[in-house]
C-alpha positions as CSV (number, residue, x, y, z in Angstrom):
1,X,-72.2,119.4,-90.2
2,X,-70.5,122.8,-89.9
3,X,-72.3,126.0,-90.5
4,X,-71.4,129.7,-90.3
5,X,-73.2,132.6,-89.9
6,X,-71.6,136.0,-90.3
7,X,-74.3,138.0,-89.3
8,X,-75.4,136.7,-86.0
9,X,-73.2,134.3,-83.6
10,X,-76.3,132.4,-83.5
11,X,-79.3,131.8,-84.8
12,X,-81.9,133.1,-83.0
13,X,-79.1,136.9,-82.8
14,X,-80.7,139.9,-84.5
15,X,-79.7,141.0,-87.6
16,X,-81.6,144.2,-89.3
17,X,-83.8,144.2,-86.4
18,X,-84.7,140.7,-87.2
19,X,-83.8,137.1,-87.1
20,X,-80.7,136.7,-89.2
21,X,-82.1,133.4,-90.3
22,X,-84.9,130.8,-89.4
23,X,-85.3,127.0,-89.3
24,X,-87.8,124.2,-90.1
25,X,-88.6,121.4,-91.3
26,X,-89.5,121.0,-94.8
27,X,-91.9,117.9,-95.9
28,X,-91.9,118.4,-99.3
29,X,-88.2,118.2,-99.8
30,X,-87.5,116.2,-97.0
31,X,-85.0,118.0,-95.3
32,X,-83.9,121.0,-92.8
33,X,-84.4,124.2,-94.6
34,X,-82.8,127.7,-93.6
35,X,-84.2,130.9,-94.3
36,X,-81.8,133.8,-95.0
37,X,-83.0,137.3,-94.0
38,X,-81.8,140.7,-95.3
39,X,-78.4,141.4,-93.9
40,X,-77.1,137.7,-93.2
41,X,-75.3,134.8,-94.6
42,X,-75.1,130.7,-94.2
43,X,-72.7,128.3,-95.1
44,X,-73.1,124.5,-94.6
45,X,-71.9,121.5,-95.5
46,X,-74.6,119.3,-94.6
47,X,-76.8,117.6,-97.7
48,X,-79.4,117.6,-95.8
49,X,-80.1,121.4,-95.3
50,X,-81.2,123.3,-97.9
51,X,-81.3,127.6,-97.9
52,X,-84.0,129.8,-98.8
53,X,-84.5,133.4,-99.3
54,X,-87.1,135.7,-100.5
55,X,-86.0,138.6,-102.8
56,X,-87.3,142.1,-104.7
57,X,-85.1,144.2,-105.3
58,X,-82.2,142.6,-102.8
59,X,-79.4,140.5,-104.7
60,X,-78.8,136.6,-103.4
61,X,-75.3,135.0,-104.0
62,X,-74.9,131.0,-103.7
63,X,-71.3,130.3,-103.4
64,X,-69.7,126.9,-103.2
65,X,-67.1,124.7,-103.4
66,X,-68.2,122.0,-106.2
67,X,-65.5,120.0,-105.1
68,X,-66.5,119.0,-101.1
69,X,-70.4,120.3,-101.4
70,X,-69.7,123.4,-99.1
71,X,-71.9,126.1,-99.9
72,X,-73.8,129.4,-99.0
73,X,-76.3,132.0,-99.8
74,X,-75.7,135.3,-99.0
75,X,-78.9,138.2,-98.9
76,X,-77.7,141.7,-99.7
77,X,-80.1,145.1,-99.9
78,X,-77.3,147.6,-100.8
79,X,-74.8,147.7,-103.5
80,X,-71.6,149.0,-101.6
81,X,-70.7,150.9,-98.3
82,X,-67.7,153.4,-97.5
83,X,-64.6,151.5,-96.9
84,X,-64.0,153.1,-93.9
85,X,-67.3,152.4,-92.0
86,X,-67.3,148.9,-92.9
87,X,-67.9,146.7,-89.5
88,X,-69.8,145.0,-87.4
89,X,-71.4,141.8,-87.9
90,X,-75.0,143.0,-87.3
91,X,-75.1,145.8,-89.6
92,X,-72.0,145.7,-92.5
93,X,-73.9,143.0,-94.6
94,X,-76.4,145.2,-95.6
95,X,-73.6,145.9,-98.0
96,X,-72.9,144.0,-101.2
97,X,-69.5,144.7,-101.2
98,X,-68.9,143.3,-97.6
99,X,-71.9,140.3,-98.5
100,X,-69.5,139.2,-101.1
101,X,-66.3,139.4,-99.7
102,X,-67.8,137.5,-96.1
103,X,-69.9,134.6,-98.2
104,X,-66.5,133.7,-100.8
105,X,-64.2,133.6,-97.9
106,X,-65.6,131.4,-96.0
107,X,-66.2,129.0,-98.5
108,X,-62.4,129.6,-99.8
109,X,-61.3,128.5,-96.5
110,X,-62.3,125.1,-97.2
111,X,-59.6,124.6,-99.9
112,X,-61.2,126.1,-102.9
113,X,-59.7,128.0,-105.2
114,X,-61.1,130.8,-106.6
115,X,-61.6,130.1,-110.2
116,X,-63.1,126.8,-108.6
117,X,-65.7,128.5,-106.9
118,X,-69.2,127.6,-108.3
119,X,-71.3,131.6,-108.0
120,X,-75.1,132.1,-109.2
121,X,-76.8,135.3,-108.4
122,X,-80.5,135.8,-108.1
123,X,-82.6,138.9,-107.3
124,X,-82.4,142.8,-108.2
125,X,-85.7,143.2,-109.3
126,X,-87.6,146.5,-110.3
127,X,-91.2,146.2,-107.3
128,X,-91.7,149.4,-108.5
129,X,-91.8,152.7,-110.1
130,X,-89.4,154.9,-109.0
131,X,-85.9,157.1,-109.7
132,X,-83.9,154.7,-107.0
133,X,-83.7,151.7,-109.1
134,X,-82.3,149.8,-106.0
135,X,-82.5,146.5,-107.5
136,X,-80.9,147.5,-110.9
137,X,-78.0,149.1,-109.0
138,X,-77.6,145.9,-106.8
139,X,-77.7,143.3,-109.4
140,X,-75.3,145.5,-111.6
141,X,-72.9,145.9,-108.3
142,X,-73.1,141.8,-108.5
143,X,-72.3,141.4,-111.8
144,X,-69.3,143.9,-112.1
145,X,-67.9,142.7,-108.7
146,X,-67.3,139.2,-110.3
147,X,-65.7,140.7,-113.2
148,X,-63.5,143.5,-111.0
149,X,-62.4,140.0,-108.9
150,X,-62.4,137.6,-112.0
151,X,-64.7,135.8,-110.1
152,X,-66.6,132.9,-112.8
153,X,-70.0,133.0,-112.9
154,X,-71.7,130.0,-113.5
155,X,-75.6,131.5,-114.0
156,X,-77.8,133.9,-112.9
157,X,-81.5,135.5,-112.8
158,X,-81.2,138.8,-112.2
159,X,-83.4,142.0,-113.0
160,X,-87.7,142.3,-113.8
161,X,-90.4,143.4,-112.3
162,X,-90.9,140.3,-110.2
163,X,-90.2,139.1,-106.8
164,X,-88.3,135.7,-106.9
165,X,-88.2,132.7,-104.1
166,X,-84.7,131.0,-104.2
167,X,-84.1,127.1,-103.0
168,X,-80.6,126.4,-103.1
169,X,-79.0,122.6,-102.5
170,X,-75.1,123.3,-102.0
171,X,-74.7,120.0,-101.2
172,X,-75.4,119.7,-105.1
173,X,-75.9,123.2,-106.7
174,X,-79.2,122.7,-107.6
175,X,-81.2,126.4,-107.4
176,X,-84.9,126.4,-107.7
177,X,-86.4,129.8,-108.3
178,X,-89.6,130.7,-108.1
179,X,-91.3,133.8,-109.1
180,X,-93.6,135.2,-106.9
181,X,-97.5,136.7,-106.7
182,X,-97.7,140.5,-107.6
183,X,-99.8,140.7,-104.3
184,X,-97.0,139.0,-102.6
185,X,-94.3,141.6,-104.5
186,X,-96.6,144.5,-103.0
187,X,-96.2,143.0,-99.6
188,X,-92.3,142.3,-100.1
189,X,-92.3,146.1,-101.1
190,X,-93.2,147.3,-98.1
191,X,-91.0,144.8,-96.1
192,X,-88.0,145.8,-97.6
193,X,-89.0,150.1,-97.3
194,X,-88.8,149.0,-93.6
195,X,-85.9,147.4,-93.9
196,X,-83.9,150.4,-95.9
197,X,-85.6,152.8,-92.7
198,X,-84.2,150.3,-89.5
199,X,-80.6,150.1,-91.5
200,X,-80.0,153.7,-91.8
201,X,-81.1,153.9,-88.1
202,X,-78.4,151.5,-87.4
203,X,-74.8,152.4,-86.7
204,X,-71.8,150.5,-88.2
205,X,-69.8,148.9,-85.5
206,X,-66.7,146.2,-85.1
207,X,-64.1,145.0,-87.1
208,X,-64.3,142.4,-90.1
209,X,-62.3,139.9,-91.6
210,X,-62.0,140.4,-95.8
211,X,-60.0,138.3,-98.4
212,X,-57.1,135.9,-96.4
């Protein structure tokens, strides 16, 4: 198995002000499964992992390469950051922009080529009323950076009023989405108001690797 994770150089490193992802064992499926938080990505290449992310109005890529099962989910809260203050590993992937760029390029390193490379997009959801409309701005961002890079899309569930639990297999593409409890939307809400308070506490740091 290899595995790589942009936004901690382990497992257990802090991203956000939490754990940029978390393992365990799943009995239903069989398998290890990997949760990715706000502000992180994982790649594998392991069929015997499977990623998982819970999202409002956050945006979820799963990138792979159809060709050798090496695959990714990336977990984004912002749409795009200032070119110039892009950075570090433990703060830039709040931003979609640098989410993208990180998640494709490591699976293009594996010998895909672009118009190869196998994208669905899950989140961007609408939690509640308000003038932001965070997840219609992020899942718009998604959408028009695959067009900008002519990036295929292969399908997506973006948008609502709902908060959405994502499964993804890379070994085989398969994406199981379910939507979750308005009592667990309400609880998601307030997670990710805390989450949008720590990152604009947090400083942008380091330098970052983009498109090879």
């Amino acid at each position: 198995m290899t595995a790589s994770l942009l936004a901690a150089s382990s497992a257990n490193s802090k991203a956000g002000g939490m754990p940029a992802v978390s393992r365990s064992y799943s009995q239903e499926y069989g398998m290890q499964q990997v949760r990715v938080l706000p502000g992180a990505y994982y790649t594998t290449s392991s069929a015997q992992e499977m990623i998982v992310t819970i999202l409002g109005s956050c945006v979820a890529a799963c990138v792979r390469n159809p060709r050798t099962g090496y695959g990714g989910m990336n977990h984004f809260m912002l749409p795009e950051g200032d070119d110039s203050k892009w950075g570090g590993p433990n703060s830039a992937m709040r931003y979609g922009n640098f989410a993208m760029e990180a998640l494709i390029n490591d699976v293009l390193k594996t010998g895909c080529a672009r118009c190869e490379l196998e994208i669905k997009l899950f989140g961007g959801a609408n939690l509640y009323n308000g003038a932001s409309m965070v997840g219609t701005h992020n899942l718009e961002f998604a959408l028009g950076y695959l067009r900008a890079e002519g990036l295929p899309l292969e399908t997506h569930d973006l948008g609502g009023p709902r908060g959405r639990r994502i499964h993804y297999f890379p070994a085989t593409g398969k994406v199981k989405r379910l939507l979750l409890k308005p009592t667990t939307d309400q609880r998601l809400v307030r997670s990710e108001q805390d989450y949008i308070k720590s990152l604009l506490q947090q400083p942008i740091e380091g330098d970052v690797d983009l498109f090879e």
